[in-house]
KOLSE-809378 format. One record per atom (N, C-alpha, C, CB): residue in one letter; chain; atom name; z negated, y, x. Coordinates in pm, whole numbers, plus 32768, in hexadecimal, padded with zeros to 4 digits. Glycine has a CB too. Example, Ala and Ser with C-alpha at 12.3 -4.5 7.8 and 13.67 -1.06 7.14 Angstrom:
BEGIN
a:A:N:7CF4:7DC7:8527 $
a:A:CA:7CF4:7E3E:84CE $
a:A:C:7CF4:7EB6:8528 $
a:A:CB:7C77:7E41:846B $
s:A:N:7D3C:7F1F:8505 $
s:A:CA:7D36:7F96:8557 $
s:A:C:7CED:8003:850A $
s:A:CB:7DC4:7FC4:8580 $
END
This chain:
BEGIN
x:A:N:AD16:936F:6234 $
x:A:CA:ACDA:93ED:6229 $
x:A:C:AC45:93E1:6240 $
x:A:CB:ACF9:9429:61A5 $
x:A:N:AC25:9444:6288 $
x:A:CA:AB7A:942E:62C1 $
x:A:C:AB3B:9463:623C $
x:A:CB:AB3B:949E:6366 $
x:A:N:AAF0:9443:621E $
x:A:CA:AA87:9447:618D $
x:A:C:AA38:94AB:61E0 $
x:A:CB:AA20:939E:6148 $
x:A:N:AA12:9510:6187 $
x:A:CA:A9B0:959E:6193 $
x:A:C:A934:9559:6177 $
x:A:CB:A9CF:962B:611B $
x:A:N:A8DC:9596:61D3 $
x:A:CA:A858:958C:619C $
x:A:C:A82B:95B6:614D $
x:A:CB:A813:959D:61CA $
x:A:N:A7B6:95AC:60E1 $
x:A:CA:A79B:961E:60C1 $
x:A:C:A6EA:964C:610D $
x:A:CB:A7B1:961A:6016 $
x:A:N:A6C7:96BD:60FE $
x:A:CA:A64C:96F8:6175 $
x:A:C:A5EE:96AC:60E3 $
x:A:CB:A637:97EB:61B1 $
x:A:N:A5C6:964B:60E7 $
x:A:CA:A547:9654:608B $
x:A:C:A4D9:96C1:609A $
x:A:CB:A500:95D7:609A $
x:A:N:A4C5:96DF:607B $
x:A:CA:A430:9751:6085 $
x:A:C:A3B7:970A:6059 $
x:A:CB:A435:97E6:6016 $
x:A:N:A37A:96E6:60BF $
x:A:CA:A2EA:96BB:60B5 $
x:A:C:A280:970A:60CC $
x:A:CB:A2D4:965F:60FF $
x:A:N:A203:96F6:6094 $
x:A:CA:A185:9715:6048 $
x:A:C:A15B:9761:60F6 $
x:A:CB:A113:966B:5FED $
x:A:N:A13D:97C3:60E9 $
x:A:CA:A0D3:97E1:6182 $
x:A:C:A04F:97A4:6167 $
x:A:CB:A0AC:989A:61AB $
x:A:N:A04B:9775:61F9 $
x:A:CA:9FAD:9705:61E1 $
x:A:C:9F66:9775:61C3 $
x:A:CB:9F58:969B:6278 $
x:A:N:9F25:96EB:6181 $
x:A:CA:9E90:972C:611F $
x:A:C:9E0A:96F2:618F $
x:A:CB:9E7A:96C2:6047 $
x:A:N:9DB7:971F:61E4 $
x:A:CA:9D5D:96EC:622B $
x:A:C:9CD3:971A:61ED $
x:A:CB:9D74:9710:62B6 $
x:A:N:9C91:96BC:61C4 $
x:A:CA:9C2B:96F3:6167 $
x:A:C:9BA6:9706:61D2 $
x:A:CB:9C0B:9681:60DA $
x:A:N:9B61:978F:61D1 $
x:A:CA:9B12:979F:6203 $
x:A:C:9A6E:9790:61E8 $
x:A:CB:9B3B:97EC:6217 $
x:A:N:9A62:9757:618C $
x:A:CA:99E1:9744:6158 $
x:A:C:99C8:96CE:6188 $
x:A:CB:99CE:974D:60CC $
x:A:N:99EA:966D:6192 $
x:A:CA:99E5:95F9:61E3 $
x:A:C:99BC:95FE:6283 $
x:A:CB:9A68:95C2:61D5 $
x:A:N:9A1F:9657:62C3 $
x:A:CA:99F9:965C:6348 $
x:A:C:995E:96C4:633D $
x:A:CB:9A87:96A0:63AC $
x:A:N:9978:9729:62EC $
x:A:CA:98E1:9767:62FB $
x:A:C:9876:96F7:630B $
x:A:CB:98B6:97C1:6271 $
x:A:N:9885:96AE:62A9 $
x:A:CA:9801:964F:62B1 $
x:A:C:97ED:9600:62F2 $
x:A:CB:97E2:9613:6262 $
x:A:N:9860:95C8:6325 $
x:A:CA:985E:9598:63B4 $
x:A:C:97F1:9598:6442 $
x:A:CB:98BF:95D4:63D7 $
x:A:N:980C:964A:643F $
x:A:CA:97FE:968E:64A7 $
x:A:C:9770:96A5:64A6 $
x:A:CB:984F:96FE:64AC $
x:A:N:9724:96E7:6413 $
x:A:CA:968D:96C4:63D2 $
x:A:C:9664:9636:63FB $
x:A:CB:968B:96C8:6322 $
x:A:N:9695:95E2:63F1 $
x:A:CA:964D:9571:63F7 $
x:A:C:9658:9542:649E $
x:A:CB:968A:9503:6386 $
x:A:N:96B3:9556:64DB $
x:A:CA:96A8:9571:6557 $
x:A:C:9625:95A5:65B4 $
x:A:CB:96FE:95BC:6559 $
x:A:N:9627:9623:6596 $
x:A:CA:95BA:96A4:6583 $
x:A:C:953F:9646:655A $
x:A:CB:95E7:972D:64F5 $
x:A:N:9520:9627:650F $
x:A:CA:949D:9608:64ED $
x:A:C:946E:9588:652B $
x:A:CB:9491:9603:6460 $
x:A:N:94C1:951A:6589 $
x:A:CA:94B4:94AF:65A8 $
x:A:C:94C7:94D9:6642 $
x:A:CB:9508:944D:655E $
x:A:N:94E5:9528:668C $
x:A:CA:94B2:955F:66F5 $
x:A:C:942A:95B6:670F $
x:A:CB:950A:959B:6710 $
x:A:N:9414:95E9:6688 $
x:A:CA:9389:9655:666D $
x:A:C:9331:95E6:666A $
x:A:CB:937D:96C2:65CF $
x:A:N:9329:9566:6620 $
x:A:CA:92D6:9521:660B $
x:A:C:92A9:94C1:6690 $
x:A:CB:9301:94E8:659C $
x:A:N:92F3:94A4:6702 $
x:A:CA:931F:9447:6777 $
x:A:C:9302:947F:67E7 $
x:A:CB:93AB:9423:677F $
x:A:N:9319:9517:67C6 $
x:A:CA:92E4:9559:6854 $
x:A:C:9249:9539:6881 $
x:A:CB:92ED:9603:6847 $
x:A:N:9228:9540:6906 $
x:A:CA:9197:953F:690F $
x:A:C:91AC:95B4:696E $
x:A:CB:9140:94AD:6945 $
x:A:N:9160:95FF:693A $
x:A:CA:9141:969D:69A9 $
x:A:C:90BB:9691:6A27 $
x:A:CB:90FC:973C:6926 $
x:A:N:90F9:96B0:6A65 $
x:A:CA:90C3:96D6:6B0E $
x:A:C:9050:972F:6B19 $
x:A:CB:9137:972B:6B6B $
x:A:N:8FD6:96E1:6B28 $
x:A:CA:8F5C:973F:6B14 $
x:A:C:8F41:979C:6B6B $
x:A:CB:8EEA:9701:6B0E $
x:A:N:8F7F:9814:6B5A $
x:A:CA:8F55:9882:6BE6 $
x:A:C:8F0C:987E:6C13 $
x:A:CB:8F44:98F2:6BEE $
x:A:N:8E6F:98A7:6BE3 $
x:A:CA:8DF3:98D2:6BE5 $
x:A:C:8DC8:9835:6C19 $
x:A:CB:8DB5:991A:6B4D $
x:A:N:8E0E:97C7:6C0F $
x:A:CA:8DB2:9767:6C70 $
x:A:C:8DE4:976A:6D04 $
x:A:CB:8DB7:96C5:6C3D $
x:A:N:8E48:97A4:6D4B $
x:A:CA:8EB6:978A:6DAE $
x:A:C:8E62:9831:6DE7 $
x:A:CB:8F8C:9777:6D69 $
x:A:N:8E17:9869:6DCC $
x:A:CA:8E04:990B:6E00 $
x:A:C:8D76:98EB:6E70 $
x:A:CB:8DD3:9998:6D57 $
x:A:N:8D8F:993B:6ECD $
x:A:CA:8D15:9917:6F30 $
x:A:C:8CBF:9960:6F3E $
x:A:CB:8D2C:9902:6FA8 $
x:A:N:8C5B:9930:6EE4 $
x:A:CA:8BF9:99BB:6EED $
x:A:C:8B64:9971:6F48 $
x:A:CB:8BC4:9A04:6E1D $
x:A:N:8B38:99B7:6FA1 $
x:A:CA:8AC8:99AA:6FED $
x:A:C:8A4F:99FC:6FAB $
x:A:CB:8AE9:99D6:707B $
x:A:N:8A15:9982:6F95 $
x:A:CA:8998:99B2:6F5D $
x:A:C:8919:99BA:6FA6 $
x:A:CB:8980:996A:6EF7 $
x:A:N:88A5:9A1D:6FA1 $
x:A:CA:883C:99FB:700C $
x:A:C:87D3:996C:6FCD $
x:A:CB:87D4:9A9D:7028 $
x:A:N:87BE:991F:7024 $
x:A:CA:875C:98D2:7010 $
x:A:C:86C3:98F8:6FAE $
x:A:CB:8746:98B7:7093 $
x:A:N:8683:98AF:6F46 $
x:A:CA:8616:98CC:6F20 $
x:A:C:85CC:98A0:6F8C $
x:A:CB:85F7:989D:6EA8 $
x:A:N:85AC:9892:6FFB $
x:A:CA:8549:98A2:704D $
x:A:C:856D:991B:70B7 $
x:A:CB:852E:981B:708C $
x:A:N:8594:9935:70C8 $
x:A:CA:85BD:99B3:710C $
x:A:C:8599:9A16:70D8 $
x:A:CB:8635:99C7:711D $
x:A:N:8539:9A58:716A $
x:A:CA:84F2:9B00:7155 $
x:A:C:855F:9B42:711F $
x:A:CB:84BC:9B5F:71EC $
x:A:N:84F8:9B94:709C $
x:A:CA:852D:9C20:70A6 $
x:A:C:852F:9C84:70C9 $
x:A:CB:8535:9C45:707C $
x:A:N:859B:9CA6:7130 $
x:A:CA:85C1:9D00:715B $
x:A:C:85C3:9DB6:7121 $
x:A:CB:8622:9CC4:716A $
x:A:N:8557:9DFD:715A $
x:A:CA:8589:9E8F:7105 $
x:A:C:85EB:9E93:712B $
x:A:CB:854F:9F1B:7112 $
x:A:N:8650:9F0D:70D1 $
x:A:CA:86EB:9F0B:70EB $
x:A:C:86C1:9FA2:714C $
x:A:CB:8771:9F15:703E $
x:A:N:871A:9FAD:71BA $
x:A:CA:870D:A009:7214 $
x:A:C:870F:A089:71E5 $
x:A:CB:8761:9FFA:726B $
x:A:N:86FA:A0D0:7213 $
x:A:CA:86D4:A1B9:71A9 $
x:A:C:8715:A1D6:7206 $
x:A:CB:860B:A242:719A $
x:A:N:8764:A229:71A3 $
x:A:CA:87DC:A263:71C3 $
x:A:C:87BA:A2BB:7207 $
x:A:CB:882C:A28A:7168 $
x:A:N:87FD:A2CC:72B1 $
x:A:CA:87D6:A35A:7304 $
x:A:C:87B8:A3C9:72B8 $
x:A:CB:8845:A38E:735C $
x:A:N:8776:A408:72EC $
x:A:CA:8742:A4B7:72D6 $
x:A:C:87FA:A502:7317 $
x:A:CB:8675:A4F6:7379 $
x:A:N:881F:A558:72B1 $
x:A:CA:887B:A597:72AF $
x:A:C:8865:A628:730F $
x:A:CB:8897:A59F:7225 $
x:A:N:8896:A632:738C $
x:A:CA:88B1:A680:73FA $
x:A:C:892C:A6E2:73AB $
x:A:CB:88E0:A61B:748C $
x:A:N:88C2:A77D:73C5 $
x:A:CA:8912:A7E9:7393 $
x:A:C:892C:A833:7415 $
x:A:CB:88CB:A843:731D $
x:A:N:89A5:A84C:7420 $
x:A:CA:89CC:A8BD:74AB $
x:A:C:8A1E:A93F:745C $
x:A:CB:8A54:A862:753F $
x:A:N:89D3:A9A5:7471 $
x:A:CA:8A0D:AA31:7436 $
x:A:C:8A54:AA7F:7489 $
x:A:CB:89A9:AA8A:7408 $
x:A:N:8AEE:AABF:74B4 $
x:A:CA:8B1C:AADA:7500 $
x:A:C:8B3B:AB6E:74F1 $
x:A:CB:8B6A:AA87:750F $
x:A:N:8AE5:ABD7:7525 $
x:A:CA:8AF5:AC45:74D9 $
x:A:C:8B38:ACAD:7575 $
x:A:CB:8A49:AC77:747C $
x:A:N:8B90:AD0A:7534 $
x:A:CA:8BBC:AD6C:75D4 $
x:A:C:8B6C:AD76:7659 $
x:A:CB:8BBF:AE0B:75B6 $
x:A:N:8B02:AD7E:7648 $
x:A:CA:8AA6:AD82:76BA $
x:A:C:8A43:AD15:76B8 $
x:A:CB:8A5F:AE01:76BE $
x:A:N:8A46:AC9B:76AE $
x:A:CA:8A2E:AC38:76DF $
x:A:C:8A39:ABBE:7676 $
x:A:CB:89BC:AC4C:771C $
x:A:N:89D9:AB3E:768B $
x:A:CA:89B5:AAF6:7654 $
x:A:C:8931:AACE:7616 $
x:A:CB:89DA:AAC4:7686 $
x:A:N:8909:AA64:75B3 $
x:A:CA:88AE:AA7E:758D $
x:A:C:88C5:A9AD:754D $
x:A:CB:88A7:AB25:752E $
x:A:N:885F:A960:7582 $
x:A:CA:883C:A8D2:7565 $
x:A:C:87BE:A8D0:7514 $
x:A:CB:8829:A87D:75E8 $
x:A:N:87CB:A890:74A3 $
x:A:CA:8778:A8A2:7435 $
x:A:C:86C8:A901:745E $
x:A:CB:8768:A7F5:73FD $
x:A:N:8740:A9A0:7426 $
x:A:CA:86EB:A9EF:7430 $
x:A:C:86A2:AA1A:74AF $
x:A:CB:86AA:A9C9:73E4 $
x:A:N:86AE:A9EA:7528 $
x:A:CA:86B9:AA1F:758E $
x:A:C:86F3:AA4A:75FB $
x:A:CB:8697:AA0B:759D $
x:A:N:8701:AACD:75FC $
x:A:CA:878D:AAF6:767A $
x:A:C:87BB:AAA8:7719 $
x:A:CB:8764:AB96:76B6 $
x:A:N:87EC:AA9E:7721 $
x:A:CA:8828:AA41:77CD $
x:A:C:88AF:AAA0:77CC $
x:A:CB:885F:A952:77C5 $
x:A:N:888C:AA84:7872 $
x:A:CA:8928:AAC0:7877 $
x:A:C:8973:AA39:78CD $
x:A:CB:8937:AB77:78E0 $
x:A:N:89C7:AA45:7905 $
x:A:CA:8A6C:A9B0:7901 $
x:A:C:8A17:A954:7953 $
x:A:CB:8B40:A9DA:7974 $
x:A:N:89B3:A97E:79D6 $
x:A:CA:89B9:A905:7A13 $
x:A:C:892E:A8CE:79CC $
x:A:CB:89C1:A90E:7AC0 $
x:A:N:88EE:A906:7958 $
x:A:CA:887F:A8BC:7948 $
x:A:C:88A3:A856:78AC $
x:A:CB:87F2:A931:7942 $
x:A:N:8918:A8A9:788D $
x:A:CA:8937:A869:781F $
x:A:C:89B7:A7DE:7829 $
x:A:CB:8962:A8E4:77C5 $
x:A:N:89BA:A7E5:78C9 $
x:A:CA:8A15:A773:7909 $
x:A:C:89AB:A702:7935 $
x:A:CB:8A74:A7AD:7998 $
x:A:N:892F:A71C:7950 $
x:A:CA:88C5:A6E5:795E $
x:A:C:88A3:A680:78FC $
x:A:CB:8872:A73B:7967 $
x:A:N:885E:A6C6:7886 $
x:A:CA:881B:A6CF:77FA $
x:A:C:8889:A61C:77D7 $
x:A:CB:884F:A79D:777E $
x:A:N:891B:A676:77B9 $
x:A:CA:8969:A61B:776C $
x:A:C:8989:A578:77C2 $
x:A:CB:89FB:A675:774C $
x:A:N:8973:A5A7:7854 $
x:A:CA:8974:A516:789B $
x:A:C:88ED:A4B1:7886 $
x:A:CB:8982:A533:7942 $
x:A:N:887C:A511:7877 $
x:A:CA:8803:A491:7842 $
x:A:C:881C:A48E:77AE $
x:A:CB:8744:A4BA:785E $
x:A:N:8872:A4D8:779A $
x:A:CA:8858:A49A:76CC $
x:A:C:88DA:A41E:76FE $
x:A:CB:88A9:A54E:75FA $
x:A:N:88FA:A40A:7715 $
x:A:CA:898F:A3A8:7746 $
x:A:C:895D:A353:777C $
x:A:CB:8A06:A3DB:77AC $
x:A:N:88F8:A332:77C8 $
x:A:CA:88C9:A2F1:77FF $
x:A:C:8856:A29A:77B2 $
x:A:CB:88B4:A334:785D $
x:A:N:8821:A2DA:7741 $
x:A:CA:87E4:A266:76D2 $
x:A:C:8824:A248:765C $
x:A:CB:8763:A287:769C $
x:A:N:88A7:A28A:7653 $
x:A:CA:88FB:A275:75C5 $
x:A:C:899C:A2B9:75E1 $
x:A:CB:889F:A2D7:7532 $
x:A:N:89FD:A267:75FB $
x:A:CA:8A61:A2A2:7609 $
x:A:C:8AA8:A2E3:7577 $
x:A:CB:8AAB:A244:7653 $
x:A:N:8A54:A28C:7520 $
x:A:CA:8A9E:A2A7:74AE $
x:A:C:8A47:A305:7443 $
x:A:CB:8AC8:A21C:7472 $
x:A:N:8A18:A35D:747D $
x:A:CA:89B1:A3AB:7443 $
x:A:C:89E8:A434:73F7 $
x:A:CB:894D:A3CF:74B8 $
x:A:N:8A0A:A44C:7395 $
x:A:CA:8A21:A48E:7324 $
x:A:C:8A2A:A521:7376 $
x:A:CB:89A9:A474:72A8 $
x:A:N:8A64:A56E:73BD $
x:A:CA:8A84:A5ED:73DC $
x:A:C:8AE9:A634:736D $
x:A:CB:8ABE:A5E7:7468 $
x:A:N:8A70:A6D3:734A $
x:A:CA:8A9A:A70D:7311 $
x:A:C:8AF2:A7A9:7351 $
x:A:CB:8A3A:A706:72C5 $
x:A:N:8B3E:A7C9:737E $
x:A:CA:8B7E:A84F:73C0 $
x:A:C:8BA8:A8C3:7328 $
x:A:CB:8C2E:A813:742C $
x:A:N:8B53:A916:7350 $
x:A:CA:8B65:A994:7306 $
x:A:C:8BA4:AA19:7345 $
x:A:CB:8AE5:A9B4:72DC $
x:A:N:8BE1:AA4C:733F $
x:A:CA:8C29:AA9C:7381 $
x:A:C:8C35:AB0E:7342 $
x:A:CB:8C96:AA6C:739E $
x:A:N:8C21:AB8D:7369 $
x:A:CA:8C38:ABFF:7305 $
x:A:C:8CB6:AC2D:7326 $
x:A:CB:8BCF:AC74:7308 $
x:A:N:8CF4:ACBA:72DF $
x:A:CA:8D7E:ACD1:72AF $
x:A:C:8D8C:AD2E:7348 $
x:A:CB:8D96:AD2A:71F8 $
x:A:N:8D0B:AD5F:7390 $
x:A:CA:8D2A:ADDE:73CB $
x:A:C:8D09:AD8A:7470 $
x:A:CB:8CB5:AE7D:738A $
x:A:N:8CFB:AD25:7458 $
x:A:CA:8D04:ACC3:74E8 $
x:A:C:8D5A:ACB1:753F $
x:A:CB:8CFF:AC52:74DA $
x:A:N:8D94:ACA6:75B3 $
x:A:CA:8E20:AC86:75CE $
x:A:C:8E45:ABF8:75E7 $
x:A:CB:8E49:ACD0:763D $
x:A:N:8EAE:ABCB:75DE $
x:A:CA:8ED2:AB3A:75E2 $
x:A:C:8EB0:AB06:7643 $
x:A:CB:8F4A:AB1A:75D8 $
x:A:N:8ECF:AB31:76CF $
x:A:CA:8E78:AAE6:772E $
x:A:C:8DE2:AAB0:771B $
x:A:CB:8E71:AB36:7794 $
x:A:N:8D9F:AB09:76E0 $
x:A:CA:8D30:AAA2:76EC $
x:A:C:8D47:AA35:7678 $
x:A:CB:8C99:AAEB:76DD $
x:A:N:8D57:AA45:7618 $
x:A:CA:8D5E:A9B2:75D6 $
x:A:C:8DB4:A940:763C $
x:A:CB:8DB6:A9C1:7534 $
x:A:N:8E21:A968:7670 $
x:A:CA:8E72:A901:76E4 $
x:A:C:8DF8:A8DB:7737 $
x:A:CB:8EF9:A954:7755 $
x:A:N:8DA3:A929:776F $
x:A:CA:8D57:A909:77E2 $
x:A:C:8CE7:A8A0:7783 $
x:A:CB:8D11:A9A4:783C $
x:A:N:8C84:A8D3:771E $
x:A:CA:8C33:A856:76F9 $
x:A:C:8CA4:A7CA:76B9 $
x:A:CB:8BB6:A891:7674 $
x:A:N:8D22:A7EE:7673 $
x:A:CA:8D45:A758:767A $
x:A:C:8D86:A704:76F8 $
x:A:CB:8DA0:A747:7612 $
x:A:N:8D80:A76C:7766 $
x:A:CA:8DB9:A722:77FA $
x:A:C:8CEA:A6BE:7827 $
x:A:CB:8E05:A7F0:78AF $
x:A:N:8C92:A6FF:780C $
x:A:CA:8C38:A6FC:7818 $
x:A:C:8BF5:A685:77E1 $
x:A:CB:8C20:A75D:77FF $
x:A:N:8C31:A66C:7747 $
x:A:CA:8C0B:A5F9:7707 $
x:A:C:8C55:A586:771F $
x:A:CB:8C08:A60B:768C $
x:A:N:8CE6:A598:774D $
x:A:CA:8D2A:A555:7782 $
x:A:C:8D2A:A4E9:77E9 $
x:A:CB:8D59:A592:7792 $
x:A:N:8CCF:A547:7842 $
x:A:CA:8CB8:A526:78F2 $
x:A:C:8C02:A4C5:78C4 $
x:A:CB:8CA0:A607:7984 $
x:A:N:8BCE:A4FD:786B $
x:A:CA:8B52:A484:784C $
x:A:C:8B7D:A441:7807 $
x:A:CB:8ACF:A49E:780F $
x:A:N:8C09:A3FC:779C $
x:A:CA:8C4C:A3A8:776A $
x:A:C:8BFC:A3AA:76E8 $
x:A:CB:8C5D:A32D:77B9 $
x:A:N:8BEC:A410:76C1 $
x:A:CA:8BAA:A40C:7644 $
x:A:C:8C31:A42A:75C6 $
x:A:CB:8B23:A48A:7649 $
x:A:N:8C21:A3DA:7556 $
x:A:CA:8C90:A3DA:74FD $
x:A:C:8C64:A3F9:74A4 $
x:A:CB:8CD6:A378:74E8 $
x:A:N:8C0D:A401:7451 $
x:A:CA:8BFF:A40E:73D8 $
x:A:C:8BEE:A4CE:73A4 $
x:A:CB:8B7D:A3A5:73BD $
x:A:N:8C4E:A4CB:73D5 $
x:A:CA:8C4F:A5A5:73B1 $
x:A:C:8C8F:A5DD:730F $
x:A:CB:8CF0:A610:7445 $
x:A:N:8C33:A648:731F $
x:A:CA:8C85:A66E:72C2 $
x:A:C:8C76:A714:72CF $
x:A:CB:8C5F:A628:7233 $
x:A:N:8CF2:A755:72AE $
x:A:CA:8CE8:A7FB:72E6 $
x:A:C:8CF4:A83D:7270 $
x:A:CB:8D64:A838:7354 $
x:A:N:8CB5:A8A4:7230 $
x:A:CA:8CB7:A908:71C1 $
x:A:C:8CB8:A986:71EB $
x:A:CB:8C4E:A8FF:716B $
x:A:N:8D1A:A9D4:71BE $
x:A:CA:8D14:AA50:71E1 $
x:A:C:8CDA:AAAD:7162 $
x:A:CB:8D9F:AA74:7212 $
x:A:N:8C93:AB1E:71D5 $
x:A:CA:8C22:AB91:715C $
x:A:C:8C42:AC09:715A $
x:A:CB:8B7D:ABA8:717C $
x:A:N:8BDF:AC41:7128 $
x:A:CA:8C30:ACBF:7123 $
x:A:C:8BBC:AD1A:716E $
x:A:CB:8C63:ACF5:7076 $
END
C-alpha cells in the first residue's frame, strides 16, 4: 500500500527588510563619498578680451527711421516724400545700415496698398529690422 503523504505546511518566508535597507544606505553613501564630479565651469569656453587691448566704445544704436503712411501720401521722420523719393531715402539709409531700426506707422483710413508698397520698398533695400503699428 502506497503511504499518503501528509502536505506539511510550512512557515511563508520571512525576508527581513531592514537589513537590505541598510545595505542599500551604505551602498548610497560609499558611492556619494567615491564619486569625483566633473567640473563644468572649467570645460566652458569663454573668450575673454586681453588686458592690453583698446577699449573699444560699444557701437550707438541707429537713430530710429519713422515712415507715416497716411491716405494721401507719405511722410519720413516728419517730412513728406512721395514713393519715388521715399524709394530713394530708404536705399541710402540701407546703404549705411541694413539693420537700422525702421519704424512703419500706418493710419486706420490708409489703404493697404501703400503699406504693401513701403514694405516692397524696404524689402528691395534689404532692410530688416521693421516694425509696423497701426493708428488711428
Amino acid at each position: 500500500m502506497a503511504r499518503k503523504r501528509r502536505k506539511s505546511e510550512m512557515p511563508a518566508a520571512d525576508l527581513p527588510m531592514t537589513p537590505m535597507i541598510d545595505v542599500v544606505f551604505q551602498l548610497l553613501i560609499y558611492f556619494l563619498v567615491t564619486i569625483k564630479p566633473v567640473d563644468v565651469i572649467a570645460h566652458l569656453d569663454v573668450f575673454r578680451p586681453s588686458p592690453e587691448a583698446s577699449q573699444e566704445k560699444p557701437d550707438t544704436p541707429p537713430k530710429m527711421i519713422k515712415i507715416v503712411i497716411f491716405p494721401d501720401g507719405f511722410v519720413i521722420n516728419d517730412k513728406p516724400v512721395d514713393l519715388p523719393d521715399l524709394d530713394r531715402l530708404l536705399s541710402r539709409l540701407a546703404a549705411i545700415d541694413t539693420k537700422q531700426t525702421i519704424l512703419i506707422m500706418v493710419s486706420a483710413a490708409s489703404p493697404h496698398e501703400k503699406l504693401i508698397q513701403v514694405l516692397d520698398l524696404c524689402s528691395k533695400s534689404k532692410l530688416v529690422n521693421l516694425s509696423v503699428v497701426s493708428t488711428n
